[in-house]
ChimeraX commands (.cxc) that place a marker at each C-alpha (Angstrom):
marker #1 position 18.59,-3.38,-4.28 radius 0.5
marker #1 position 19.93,-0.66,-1.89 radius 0.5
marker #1 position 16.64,0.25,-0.70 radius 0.5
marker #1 position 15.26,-2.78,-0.24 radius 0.5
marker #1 position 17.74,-3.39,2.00 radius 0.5
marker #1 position 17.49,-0.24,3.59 radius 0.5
marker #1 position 13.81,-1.11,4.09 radius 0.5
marker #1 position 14.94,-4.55,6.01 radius 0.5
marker #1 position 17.14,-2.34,7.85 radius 0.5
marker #1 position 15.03,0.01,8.86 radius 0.5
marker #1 position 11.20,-1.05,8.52 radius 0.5
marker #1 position 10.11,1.44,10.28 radius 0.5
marker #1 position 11.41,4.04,7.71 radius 0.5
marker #1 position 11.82,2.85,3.98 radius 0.5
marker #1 position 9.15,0.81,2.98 radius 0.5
marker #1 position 9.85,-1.15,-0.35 radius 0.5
marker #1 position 6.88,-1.81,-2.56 radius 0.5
marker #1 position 7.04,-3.92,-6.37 radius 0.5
marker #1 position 4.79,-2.20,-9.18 radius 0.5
marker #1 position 3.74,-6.17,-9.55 radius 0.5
marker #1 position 2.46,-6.69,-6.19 radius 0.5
marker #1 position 0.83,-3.21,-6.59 radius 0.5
marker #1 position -1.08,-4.85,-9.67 radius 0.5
marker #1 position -1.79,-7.92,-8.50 radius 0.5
marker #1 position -3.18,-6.67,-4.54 radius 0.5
marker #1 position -3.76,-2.87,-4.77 radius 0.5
marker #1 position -6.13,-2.84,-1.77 radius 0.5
marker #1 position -3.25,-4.74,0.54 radius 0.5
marker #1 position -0.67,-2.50,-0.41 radius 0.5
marker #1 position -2.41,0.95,0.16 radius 0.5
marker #1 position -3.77,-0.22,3.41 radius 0.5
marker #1 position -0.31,-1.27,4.50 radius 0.5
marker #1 position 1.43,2.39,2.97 radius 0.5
marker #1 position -1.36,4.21,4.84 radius 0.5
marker #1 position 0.09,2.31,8.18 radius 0.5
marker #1 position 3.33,2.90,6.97 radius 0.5
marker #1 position 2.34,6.47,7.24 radius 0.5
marker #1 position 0.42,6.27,10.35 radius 0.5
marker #1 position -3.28,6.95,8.41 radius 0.5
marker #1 position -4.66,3.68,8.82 radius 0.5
marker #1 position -7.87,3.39,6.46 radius 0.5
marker #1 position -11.30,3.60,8.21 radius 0.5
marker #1 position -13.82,1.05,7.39 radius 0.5
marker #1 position -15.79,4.32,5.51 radius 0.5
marker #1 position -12.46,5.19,3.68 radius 0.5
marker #1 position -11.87,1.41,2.70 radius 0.5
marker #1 position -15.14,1.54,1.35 radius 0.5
marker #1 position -14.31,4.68,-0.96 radius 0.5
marker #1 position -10.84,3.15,-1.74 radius 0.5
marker #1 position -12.66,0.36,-2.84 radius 0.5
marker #1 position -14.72,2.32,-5.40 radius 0.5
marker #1 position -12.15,4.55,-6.69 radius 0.5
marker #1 position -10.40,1.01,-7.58 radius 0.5
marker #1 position -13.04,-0.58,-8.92 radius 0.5
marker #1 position -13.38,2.55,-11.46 radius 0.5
marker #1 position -10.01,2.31,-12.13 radius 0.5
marker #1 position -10.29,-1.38,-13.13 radius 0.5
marker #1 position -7.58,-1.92,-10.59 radius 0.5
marker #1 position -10.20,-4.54,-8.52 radius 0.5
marker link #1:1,2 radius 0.2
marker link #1:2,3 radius 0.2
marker link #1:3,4 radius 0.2
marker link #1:4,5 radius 0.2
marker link #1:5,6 radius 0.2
marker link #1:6,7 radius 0.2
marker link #1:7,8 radius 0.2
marker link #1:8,9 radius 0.2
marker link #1:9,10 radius 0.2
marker link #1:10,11 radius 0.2
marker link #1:11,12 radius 0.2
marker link #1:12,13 radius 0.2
marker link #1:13,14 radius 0.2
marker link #1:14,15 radius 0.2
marker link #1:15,16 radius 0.2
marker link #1:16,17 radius 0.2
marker link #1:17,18 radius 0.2
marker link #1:18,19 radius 0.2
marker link #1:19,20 radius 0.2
marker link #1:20,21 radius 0.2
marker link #1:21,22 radius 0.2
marker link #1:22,23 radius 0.2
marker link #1:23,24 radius 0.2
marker link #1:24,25 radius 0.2
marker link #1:25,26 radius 0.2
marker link #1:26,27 radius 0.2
marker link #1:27,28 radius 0.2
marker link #1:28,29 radius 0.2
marker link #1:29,30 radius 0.2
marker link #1:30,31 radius 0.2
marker link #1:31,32 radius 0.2
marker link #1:32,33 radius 0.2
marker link #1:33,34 radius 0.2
marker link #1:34,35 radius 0.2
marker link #1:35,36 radius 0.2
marker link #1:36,37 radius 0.2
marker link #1:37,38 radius 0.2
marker link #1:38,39 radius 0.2
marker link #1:39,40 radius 0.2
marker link #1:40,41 radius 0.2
marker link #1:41,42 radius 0.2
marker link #1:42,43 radius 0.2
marker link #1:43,44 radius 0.2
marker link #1:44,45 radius 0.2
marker link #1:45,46 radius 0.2
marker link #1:46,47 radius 0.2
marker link #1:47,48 radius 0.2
marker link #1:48,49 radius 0.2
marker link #1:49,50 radius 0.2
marker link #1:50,51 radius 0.2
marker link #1:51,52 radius 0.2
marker link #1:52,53 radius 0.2
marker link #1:53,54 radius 0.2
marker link #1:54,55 radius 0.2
marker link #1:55,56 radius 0.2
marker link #1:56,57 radius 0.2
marker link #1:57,58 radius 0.2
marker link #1:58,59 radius 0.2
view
């Protein structure tokens, strides 16, 4: 619980992410952790993101 707090607290540093949501939206999440980490996804990377995914039976 301490670090999602933190991550309330300071959004701009901790970001707090559930293995469920990673699951359930895998695309969402990874496109908002590479804003997190200022490496926002390129239409040509979302493609390839998309793929690796889909071979991962993860879409």
């Amino acid at each position: 619980m301490i670090y999602y707090k933190a991550s309330l607290e300071m959004p701009n540093k901790v970001m707090f992410l559930k293995y469920e949501e990673m699951k359930e939206r895998p695309m969402e999440l990874l496109r908002r952790v590479a804003e997190f980490l200022g490496c926002p996804f390129s239409e040509a990377v979302d493609e390839q993101v998309n793929e690796i995914l889909r071979l991962l039976q993860l879409r």
